[in-house]
Residue, then its C-alpha position, 0 to 999 in steps of 0.5 A: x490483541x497482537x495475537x489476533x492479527x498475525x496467522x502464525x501466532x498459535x505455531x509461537x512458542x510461549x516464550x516467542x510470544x512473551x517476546x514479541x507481546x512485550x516488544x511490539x507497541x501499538x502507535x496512532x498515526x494522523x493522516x497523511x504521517x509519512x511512517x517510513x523514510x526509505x532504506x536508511x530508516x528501519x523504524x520496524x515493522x507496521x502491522x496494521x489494525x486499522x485505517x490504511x498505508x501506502x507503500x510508494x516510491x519517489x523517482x529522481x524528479x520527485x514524481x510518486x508511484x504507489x506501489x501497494x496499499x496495505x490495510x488491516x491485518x496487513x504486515x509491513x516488511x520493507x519498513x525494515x529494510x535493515x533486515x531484508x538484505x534482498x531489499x536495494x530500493x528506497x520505498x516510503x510508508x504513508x498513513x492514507x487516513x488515520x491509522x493505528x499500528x503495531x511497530x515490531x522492532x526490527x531485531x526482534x521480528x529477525x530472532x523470531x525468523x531465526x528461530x520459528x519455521x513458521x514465522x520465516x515461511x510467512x515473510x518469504x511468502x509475503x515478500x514473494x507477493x509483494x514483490x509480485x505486487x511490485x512487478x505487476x505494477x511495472x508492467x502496468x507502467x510499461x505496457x498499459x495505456x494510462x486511460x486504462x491505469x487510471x480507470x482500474x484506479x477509480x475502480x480500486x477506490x470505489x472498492x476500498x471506500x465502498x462509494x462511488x463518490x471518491x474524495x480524492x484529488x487530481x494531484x493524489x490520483x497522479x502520484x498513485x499512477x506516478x504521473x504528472x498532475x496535469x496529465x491526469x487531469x486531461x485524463x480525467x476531463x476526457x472520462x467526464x466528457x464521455x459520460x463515465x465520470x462527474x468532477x467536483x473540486x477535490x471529488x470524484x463521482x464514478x457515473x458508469x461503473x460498467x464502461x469504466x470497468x470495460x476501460x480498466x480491462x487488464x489493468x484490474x487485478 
């Protein structure tokens, strides 16, 4: 039940619960989906109650950059940028595997911050972690080699799937670090060669956790 997802539902009063129960829709979306198209799209916002979104940016050449994952209980707030005035950039929604979602329509999720202390207190503190979300991200970008980036990848995959055998592509792991695919792959040939990976098609087997781990370094949150 909605209730059962969001922390600050027992602080609702009974006629904001009415509300938000009878406005907010439960929605399946199909792997791959893409949920959410930028700032001129506010579909709402997705809470999540299973499965897995990705929140990612697309430069000017077209090159993805995965921003942040969001998984159960997770609230989605920029898929609503019509009301976040704070919110300047184009960001995209992807269902990572099949997920189901709440979609809170965007007005009624706004009254709700307008009238509930409690409810305007949580979005300015998930914005806040978002955005430092966003920012760690920038200096990784920046000031973190790619061998680094990428090795903290495979580490969050294992962790996110609870295997060492990941089934992802090379292209899918470039548009997580906002690479080309061909540098990931020579990247990826140089881990096999030193014994920290083995490399199937559309696979990937994590052999050496530990050096892998070594090789993330900071670039593990």
């Amino acid at each position: 039940m909605l209730k059962d997802y969001l922390p600050f539902w027992n602080q609702l009063t009974q006629e904001e619960r009415t509300l938000l129960e009878s406005a907010a829709q439960l929605h399946s979306f199909k792997k791959g989906t893409i949920m959410h198209r930028g700032a001129d799209d506010c579909t709402g916002l997705f809470l999540v109650t299973s499965g897995q979104l990705r929140a990612f940016t697309v430069s000017d050449e077209g090159r993805e950059l995965t921003l942040y994952r969001m998984l159960d209980h997770d609230l989605c707030l920029f898929s609503a940028p019509c009301i976040m005035s704070s919110i300047q950039f184009d960001m995209f929604v992807e269902a990572e595997i099949d997920t189901t979602a709440y979609v809170i329509p965007p007005l009624v999720y706004k009254n709700l911050m307008d009238s509930s202390f409690a409810v305007a207190h949580y979005t300015n503190e998930l914005m806040a972690s978002r955005f430092s979300d966003v920012m760690w991200l920038i200096d990784q970008v920046m000031n973190r080699r790619l061998d680094s980036r990428l090795a903290a990848l495979l580490i969050e995959e294992e962790q996110l799937v609870g295997s060492n055998t990941l089934d992802i592509t090379h292209e899918q792991l470039a548009k997580h670090l906002g690479s080309a695919r061909e540098v990931v792959t020579r990247m990826l040939k140089y881990l096999h060669s030193e014994g920290l990976v083995e490399l199937k098609r559309g696979r990937v087997n994590i052999l050496d956790e530990q050096r892998l781990r070594k090789l993330a370094g900071t670039s593990l949150r």
